[in-house]
Backbone as JSON Lines, residues from 0, in Angstrom:
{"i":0,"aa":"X","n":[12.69,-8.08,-6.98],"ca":[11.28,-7.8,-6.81],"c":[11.04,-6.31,-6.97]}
{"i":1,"aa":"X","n":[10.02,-5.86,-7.27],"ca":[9.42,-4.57,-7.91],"c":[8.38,-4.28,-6.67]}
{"i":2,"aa":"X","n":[9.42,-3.32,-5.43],"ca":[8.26,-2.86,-4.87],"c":[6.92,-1.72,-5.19]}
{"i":3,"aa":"X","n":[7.8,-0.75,-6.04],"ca":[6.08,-0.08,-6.23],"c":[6.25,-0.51,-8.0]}
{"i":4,"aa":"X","n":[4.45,-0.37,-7.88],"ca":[4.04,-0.69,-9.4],"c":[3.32,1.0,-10.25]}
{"i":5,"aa":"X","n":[1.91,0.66,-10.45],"ca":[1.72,1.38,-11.04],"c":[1.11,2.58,-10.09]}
{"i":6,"aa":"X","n":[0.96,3.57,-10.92],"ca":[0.8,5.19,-9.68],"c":[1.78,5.13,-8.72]}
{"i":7,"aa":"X","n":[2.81,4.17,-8.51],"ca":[3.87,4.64,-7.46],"c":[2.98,4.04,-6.21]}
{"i":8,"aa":"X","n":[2.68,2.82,-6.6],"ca":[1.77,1.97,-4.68],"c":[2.52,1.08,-4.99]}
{"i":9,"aa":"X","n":[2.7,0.14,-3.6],"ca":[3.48,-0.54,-3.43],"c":[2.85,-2.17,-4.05]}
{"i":10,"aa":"X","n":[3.57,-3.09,-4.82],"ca":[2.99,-4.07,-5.24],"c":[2.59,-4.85,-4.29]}
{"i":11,"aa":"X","n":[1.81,-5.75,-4.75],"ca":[1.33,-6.59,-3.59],"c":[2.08,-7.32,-2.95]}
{"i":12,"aa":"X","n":[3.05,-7.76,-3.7],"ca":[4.28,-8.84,-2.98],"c":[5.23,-8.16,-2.52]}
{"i":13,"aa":"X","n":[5.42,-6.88,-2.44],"ca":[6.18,-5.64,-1.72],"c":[5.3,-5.67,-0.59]}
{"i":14,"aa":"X","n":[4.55,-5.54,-0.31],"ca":[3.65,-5.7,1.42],"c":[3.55,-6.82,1.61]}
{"i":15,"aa":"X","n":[3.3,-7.94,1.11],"ca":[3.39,-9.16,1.66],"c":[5.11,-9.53,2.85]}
{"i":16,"aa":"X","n":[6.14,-8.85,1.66],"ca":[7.45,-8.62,1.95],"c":[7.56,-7.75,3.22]}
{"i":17,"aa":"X","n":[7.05,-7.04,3.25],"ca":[7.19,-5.6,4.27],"c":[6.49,-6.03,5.33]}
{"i":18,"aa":"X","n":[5.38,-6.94,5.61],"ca":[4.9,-7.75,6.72],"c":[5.42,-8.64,7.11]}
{"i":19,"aa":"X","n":[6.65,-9.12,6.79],"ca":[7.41,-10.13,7.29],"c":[8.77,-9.71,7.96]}
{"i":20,"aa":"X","n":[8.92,-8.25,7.63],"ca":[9.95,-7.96,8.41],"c":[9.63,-6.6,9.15]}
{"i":21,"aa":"X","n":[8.01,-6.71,9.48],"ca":[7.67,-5.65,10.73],"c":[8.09,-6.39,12.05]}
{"i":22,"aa":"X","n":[8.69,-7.33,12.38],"ca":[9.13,-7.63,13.34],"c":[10.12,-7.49,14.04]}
{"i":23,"aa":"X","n":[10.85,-6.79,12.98],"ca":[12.58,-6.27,13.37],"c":[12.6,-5.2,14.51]}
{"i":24,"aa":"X","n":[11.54,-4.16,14.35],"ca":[11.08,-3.11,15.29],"c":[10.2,-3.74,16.36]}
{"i":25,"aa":"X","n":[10.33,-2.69,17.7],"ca":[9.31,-2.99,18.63],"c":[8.1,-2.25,18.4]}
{"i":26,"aa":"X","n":[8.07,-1.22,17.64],"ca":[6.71,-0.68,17.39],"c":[5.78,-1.51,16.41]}
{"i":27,"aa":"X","n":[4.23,-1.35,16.33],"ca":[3.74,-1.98,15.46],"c":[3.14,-0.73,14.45]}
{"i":28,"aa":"X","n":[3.74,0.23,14.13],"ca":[3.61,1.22,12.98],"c":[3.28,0.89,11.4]}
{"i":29,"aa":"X","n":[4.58,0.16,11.52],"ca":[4.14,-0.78,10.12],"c":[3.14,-1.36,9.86]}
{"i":30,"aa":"X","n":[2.5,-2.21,11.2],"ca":[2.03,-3.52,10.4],"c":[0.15,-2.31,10.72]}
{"i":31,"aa":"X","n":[0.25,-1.42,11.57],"ca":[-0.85,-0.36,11.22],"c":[-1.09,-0.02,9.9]}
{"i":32,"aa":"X","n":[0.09,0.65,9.46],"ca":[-0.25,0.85,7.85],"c":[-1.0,0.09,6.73]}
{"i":33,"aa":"X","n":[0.46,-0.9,6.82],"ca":[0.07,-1.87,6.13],"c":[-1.9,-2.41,6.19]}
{"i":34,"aa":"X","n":[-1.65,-2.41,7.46],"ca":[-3.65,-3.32,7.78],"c":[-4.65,-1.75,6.65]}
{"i":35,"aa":"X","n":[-3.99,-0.69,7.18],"ca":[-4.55,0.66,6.58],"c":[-4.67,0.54,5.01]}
{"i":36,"aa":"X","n":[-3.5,0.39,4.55],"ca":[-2.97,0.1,2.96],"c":[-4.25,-0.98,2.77]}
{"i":37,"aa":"X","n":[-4.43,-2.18,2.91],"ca":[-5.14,-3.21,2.78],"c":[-6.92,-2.88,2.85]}
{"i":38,"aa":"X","n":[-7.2,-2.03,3.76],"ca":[-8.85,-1.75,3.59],"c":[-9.03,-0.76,2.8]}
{"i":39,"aa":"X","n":[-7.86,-0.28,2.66],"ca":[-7.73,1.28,1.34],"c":[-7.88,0.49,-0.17]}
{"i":40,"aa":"X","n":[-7.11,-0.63,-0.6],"ca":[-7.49,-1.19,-1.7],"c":[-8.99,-1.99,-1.31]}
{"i":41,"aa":"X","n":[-9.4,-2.74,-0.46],"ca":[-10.6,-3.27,-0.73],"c":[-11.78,-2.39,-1.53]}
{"i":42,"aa":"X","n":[-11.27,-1.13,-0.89],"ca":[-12.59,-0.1,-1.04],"c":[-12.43,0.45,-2.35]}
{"i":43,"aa":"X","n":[-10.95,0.6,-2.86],"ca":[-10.82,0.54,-4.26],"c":[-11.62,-0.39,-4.47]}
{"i":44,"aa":"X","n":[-11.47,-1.78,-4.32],"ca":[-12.03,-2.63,-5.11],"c":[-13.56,-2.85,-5.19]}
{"i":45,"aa":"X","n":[-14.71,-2.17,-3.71],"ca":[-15.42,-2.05,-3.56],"c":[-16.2,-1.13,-4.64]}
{"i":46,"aa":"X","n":[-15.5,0.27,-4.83],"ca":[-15.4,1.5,-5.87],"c":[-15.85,1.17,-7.29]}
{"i":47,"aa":"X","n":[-14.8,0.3,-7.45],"ca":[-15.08,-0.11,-9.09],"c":[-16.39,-1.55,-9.17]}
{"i":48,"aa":"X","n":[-16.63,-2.04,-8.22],"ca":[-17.7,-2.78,-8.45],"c":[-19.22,-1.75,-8.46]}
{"i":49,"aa":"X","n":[-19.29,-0.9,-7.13],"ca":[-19.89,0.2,-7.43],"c":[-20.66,0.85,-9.19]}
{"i":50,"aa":"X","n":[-19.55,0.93,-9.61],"ca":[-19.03,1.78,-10.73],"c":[-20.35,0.95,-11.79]}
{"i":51,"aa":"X","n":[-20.0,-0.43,-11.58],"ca":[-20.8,-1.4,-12.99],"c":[-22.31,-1.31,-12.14]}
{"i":52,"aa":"X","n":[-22.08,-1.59,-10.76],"ca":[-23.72,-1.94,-10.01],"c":[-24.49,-1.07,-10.09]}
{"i":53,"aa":"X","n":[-24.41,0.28,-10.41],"ca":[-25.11,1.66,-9.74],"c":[-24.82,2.92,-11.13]}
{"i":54,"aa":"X","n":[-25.13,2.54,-12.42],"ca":[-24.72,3.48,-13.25],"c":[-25.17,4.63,-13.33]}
{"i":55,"aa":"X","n":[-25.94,4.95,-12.4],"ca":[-26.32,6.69,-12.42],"c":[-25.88,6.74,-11.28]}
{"i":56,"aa":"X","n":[-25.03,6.59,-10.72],"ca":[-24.41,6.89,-9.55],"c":[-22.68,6.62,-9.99]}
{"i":57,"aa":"X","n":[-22.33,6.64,-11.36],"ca":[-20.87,6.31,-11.58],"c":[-19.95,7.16,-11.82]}
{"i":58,"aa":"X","n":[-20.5,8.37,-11.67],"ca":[-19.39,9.91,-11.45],"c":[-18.73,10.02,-9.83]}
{"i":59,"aa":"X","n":[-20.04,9.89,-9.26],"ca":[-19.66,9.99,-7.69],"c":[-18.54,9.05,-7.63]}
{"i":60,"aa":"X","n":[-18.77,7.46,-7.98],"ca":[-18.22,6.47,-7.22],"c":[-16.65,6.62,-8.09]}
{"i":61,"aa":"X","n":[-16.41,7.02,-9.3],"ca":[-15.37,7.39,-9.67],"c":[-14.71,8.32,-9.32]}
{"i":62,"aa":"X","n":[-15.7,9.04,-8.35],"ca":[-14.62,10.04,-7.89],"c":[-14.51,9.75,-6.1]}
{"i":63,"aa":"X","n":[-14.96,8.49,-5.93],"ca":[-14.13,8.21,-4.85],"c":[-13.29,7.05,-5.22]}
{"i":64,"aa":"X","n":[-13.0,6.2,-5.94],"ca":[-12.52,5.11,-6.63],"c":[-10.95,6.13,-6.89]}
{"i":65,"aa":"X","n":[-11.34,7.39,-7.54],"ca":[-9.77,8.5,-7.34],"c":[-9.31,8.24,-6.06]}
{"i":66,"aa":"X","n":[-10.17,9.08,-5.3],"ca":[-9.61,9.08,-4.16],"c":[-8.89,8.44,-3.3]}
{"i":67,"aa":"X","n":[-9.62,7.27,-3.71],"ca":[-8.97,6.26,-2.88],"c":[-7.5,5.62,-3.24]}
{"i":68,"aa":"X","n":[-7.23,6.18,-4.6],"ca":[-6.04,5.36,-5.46],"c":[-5.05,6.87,-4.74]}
{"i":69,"aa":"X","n":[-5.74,7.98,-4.39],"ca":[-4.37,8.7,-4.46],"c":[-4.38,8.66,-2.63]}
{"i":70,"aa":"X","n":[-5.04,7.82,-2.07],"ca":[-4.45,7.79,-0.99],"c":[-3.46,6.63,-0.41]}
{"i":71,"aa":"X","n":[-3.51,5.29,-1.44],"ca":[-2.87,4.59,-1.73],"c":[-1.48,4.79,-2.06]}
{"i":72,"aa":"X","n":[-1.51,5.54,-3.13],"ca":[-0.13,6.13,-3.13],"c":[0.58,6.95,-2.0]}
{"i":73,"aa":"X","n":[0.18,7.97,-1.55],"ca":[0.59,8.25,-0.46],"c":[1.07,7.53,0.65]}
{"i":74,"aa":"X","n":[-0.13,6.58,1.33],"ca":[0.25,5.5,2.69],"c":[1.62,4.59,1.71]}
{"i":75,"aa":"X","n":[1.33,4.33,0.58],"ca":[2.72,3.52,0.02],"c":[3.6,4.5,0.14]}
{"i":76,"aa":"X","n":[3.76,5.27,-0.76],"ca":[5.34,5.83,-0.08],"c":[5.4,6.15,1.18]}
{"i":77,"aa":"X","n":[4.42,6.61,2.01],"ca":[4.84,6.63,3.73],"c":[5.49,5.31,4.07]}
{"i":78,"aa":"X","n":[4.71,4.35,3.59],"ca":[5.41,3.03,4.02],"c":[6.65,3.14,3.38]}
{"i":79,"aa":"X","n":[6.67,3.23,2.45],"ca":[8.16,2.53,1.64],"c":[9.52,3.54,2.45]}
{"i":80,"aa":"X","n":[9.01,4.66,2.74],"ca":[9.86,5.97,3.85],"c":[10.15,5.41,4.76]}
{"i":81,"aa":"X","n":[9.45,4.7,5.47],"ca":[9.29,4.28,6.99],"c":[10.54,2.73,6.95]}
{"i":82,"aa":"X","n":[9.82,2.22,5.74],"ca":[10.78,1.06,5.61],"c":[12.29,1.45,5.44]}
{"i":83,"aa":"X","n":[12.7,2.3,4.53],"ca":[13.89,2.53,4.71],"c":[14.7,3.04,5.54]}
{"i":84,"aa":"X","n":[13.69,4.15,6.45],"ca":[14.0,4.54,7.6],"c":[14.78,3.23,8.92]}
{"i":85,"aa":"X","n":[13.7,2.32,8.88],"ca":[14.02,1.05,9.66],"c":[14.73,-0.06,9.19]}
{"i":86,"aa":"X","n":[15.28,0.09,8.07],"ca":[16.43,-0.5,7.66],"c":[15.76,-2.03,6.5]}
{"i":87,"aa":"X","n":[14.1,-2.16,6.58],"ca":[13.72,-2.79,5.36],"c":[14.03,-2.79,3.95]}
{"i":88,"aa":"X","n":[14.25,-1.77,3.66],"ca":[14.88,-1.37,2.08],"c":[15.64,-0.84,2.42]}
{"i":89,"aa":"X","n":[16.57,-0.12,0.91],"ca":[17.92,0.23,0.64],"c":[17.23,1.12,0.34]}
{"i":90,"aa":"X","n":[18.42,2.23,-0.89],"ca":[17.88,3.58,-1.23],"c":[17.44,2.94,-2.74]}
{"i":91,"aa":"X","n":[17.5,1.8,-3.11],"ca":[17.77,1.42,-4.31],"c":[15.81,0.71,-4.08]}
{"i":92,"aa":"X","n":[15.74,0.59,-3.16],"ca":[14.05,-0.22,-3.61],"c":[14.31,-1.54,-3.13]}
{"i":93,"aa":"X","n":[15.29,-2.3,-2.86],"ca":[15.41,-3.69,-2.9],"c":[15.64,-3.84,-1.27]}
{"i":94,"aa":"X","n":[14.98,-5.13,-0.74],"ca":[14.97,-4.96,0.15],"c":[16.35,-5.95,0.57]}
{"i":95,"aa":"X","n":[16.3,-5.42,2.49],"ca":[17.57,-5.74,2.74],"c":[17.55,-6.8,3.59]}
{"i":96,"aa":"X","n":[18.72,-7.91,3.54],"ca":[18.71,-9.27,3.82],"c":[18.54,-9.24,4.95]}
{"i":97,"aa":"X","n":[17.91,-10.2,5.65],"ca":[17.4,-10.21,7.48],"c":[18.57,-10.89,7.59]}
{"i":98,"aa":"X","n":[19.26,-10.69,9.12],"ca":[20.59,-11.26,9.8],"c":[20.03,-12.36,9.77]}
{"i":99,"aa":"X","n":[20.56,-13.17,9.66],"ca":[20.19,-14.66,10.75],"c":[20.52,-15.01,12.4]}
């Protein structure tokens, strides 16, 4: 599996993945992010609807539609840091097998 995709954010089935093994820790850090990561793309997705609804208003909303993609990237690699930190991934990207 291909955790980050394009701009270096984490794919979607890379957080789907990464929410299933915020349970290994007692903190809930992760699954903060993650919820963070998740209203950060809506509003991407909010952004670009913007963009078609409001065309004299489509400089602004593209330049928060940026914004919002480069904060995406960021909270993803914080996450993907954090994950390896806590033993979710390897150094390689792939994540690592839960004990049974």
């Amino acid at each position: 599996m291909t955790i980050y995709g394009e701009g270096n954010r984490l794919t979607n089935e890379a957080i789907l993945q990464l929410g299933e093994h915020t349970d290994m820790i007692e903190c809930e850090c992760p699954t903060h992010l993650i919820a963070i990561l998740k209203k950060i793309r809506a509003f991407s997705e909010y952004s670009q609807t913007c963009i078609e609804k409001f065309p004299k208003d489509e400089k602004m909303h593209k330049w928060l539609l940026s914004a919002s993609l480069n904060l995406d990237t960021l909270l993803s690699g914080t996450i993907g840091q954090l994950a390896r930190h806590e033993g979710f991934i390897n150094e390689s990207n792939e994540f690592v097998a839960r004990k049974s």
